[in-house]
C-alpha positions as CSV (number, residue, x, y, z in Angstrom):
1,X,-7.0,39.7,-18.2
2,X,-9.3,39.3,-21.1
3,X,-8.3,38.2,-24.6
4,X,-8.0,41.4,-26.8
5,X,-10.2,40.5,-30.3
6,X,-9.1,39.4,-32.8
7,X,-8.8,42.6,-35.8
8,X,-8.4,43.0,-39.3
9,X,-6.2,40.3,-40.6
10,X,-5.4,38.6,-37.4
11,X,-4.6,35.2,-37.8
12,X,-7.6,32.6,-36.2
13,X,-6.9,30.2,-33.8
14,X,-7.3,26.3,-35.0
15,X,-5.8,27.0,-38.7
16,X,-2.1,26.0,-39.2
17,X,-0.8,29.8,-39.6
18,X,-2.6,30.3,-36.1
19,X,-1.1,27.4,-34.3
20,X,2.5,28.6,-35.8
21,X,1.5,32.1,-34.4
22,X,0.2,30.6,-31.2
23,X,3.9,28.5,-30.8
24,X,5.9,31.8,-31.7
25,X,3.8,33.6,-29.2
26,X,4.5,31.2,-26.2
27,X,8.6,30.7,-27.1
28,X,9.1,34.0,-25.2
29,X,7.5,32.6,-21.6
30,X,8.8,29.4,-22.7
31,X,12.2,31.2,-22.9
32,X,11.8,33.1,-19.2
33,X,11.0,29.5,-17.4
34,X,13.6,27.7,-18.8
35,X,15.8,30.5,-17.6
36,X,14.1,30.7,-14.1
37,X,14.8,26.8,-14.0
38,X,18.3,26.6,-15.0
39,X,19.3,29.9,-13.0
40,X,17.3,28.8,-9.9
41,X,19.3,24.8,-10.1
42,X,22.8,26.2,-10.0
43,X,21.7,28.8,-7.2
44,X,20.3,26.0,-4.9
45,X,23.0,23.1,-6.0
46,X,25.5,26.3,-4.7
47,X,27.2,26.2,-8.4
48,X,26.9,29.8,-8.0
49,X,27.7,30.5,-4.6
50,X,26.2,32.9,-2.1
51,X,27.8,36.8,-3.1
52,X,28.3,36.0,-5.9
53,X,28.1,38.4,-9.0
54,X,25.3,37.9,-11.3
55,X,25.8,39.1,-15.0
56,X,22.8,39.6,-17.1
57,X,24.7,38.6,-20.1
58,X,27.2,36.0,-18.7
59,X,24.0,34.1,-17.6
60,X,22.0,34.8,-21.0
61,X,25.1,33.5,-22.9
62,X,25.5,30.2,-20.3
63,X,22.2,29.2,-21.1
64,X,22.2,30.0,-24.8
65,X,19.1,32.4,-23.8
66,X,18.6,36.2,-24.9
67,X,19.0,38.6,-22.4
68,X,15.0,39.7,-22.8
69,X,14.1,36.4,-20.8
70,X,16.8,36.4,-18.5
71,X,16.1,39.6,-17.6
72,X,12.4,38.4,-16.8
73,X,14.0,35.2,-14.9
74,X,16.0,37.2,-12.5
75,X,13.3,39.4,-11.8
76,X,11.1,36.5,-10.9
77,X,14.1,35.3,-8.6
78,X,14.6,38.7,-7.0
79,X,11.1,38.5,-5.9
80,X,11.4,35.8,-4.3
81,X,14.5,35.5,-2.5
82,X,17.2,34.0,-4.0
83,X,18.9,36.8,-6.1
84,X,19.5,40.0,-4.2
85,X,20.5,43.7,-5.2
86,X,23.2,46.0,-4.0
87,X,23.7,50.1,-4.8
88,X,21.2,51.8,-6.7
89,X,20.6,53.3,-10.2
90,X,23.8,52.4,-12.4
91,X,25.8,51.2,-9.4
92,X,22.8,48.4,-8.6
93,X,24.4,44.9,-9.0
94,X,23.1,41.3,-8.7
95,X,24.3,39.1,-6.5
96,X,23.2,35.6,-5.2
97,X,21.1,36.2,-2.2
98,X,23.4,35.5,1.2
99,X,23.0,32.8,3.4
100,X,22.3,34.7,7.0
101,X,21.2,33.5,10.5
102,X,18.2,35.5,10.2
103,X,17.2,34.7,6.7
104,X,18.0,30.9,7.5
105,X,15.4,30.8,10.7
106,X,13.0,32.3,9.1
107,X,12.5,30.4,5.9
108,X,12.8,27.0,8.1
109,X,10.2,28.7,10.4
110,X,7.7,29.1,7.1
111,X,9.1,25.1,5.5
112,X,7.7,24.2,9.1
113,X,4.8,25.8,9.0
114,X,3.9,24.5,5.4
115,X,5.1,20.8,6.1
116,X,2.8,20.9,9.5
117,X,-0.2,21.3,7.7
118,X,0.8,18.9,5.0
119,X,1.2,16.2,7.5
120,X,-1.6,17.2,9.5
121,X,-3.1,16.4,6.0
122,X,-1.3,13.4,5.8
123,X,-2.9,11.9,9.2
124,X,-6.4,12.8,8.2
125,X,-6.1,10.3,4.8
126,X,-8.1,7.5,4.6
127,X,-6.2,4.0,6.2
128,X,-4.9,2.4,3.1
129,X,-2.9,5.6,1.5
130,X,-1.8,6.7,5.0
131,X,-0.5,3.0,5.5
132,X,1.8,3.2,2.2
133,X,3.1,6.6,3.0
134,X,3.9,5.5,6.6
135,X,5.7,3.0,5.3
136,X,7.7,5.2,3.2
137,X,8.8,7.4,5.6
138,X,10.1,4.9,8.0
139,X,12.2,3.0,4.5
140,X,13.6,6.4,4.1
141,X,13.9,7.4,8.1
142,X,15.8,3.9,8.4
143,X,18.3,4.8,5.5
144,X,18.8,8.2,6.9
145,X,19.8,6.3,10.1
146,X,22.1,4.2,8.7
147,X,24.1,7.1,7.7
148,X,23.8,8.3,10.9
149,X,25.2,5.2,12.2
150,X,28.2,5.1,9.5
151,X,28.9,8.9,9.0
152,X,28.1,8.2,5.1
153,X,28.0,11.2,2.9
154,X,26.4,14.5,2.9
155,X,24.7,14.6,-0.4
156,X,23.3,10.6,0.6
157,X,22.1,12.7,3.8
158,X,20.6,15.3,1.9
159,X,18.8,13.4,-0.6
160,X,17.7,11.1,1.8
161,X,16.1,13.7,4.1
162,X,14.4,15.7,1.1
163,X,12.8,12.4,0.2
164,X,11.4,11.9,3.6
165,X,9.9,15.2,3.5
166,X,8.6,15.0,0.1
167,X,6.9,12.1,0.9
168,X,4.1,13.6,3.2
169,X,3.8,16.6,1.0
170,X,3.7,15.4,-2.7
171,X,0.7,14.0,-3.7
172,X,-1.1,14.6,-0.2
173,X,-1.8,18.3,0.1
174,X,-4.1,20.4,-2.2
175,X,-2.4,22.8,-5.0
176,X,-2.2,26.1,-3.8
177,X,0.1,24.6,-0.5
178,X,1.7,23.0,-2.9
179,X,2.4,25.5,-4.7
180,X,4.1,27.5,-2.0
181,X,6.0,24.5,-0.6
182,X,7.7,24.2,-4.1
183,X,8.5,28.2,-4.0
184,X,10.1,27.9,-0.3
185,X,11.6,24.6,0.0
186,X,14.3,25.6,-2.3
187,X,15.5,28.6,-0.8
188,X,15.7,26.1,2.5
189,X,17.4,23.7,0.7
190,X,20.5,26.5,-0.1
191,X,21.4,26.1,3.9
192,X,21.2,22.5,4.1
193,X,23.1,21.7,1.2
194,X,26.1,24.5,2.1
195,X,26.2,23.2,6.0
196,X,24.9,19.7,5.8
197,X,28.4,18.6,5.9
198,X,28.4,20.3,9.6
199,X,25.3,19.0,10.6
200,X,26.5,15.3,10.4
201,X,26.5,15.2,14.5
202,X,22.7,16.0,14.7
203,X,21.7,12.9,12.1
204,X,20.5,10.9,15.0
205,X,18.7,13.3,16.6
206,X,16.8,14.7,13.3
207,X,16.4,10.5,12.7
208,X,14.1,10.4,16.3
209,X,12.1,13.7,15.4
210,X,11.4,11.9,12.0
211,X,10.3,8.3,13.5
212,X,7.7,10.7,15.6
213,X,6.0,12.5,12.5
214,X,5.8,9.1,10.9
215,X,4.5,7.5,14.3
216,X,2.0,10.1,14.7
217,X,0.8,10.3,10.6
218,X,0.4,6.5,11.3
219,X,-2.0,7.1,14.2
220,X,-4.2,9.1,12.2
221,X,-3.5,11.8,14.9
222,X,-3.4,15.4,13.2
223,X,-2.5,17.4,16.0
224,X,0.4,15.6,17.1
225,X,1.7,14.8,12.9
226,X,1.5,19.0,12.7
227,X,3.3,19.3,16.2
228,X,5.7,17.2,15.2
229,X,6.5,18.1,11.6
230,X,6.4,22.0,12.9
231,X,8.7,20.8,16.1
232,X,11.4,19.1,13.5
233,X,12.0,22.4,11.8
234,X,11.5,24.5,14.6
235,X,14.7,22.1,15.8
236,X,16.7,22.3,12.8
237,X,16.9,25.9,12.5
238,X,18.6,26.4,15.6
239,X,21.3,23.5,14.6
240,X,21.3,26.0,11.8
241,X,22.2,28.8,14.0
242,X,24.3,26.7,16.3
243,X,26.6,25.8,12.7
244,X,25.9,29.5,11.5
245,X,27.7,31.6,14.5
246,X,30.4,28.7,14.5
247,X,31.1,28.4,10.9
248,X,30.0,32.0,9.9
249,X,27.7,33.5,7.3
250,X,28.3,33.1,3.5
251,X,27.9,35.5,1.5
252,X,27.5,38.6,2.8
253,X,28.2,42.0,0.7
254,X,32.1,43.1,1.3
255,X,30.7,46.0,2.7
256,X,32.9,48.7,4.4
257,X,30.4,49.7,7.2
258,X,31.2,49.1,10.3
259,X,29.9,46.0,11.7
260,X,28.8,45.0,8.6
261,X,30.5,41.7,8.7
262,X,32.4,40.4,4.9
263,X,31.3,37.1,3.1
264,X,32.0,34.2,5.1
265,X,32.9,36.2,8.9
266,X,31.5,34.6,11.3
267,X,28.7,35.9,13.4
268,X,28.6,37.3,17.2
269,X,26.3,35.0,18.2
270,X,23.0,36.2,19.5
271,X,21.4,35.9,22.8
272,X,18.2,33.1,22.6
């Protein structure tokens, strides 16, 4: 969108009165980020858990925010998955998007997707930077295995796997898949951190699917990093399912449909 001119008694840019304008200006989107950031931590970190009620104002006066940014922030986080609406005109509510078996596969399906092509990335580097970050994946990979070994704790686990992921994807791939890895991850990261606690049986087995996308970025060979990366997630979402239609969905609206199951029912499992 073009600038509009400046009129009549605008202030210029570069004077003192224009960067005070400039400031005032940008408090507003400063405002709606800080907003989006705080609102989307507590979401992920499960603070506010799946269901649950989100109040324009509560959240505006938790955050020491106006309501005019808020407002923006839960927009943006509507959009994109992780605040979801109920009822229509003055019976719409917020809640915090549910965690489902169907949502769950298909974000890890797109993470898997994104993190293929960043290791695929990751092989194709030159020897010396694809040396280091082999050899931080297989530091991390051997932590993660010692909690295998000693059934340590979840949020060790957790942190532990993030960093092995981030590892072929930060500072390797180009901005725009970047940029989409940093809008998905998250909403992946709600089903980890809610069932990783479950998923404490399956540490060894994710452990060997990690060794072989390290192995294969190490080899310089792209098709089998991607395959491998892609096959990880493709595996993990149906421990996710497994733990899902064991453990039951969270979140769900109480809704008095039939078959409609309530906030934490578990699941008929589905034929695969």
């Amino acid at each position: 969108m073009a600038a509009p001119a400046l009129r009549s008694g605008t202030t210029k840019p570069g004077t003192r009165a224009g960067r005070q304008a400039h400031s005032t200006a940008d408090a507003p989107l400063d405002s709606v980020a800080r907003a989006y950031e705080d609102l989307r931590r507590v979401i992920v970190r499960g603070e506010l858990p799946p269901g649950s009620r989100v109040s324009e104002r509560i959240v505006a006066e938790r955050f020491g925010l106006s309501r005019t940014p808020v407002r923006s922030a839960l927009h943006r986080l509507e959009q994109e998955g992780f605040v979801a609406s109920h009822g229509r005109g003055r019976e719409r509510r917020l809640i915090v998007a549910p965690l489902t078996m169907d949502d769950g596969e298909e974000l890890y399906s797109i993470v898997g997707h994104l993190e293929g092509l960043a290791a695929r990335t990751a092989a194709l580097l030159p020897s010396i930077p694809r040396k280091a970050i082999v050899r931080r994946l297989r530091e991390v990979n051997r932590a993660l295995a010692a909690e295998a070994r000693q059934q340590g704790h979840a949020p060790r686990y957790f942190e532990l796997d993030l960093e092995f992921h981030r590892t072929y994807v930060e500072g390797v791939v180009g901005p725009r898949l970047l940029t989409l890895h940093r809008a998905i991850k998250p909403q992946s990261e709600r089903y980890s951190r809610l069932y990783v606690s479950a998923l404490f049986d399956e540490l060894s087995t994710s452990v060997k699917e990690h060794d072989v996308i390290a192995r294969t970025i190490a080899a310089g060979d792209p098709d089998g990093a991607q395959h491998a990366a892609e096959m990880n997630w493709h595996n993990a979402a149906g421990r996710l399912a497994r733990i899902i239609a064991q453990h039951g969905e969270r979140g769900g609206w109480h809704a008095s449909s039939p078959g409609v199951p309530r906030a934490g029912a578990p699941r008929p499992a589905r034929k695969r």
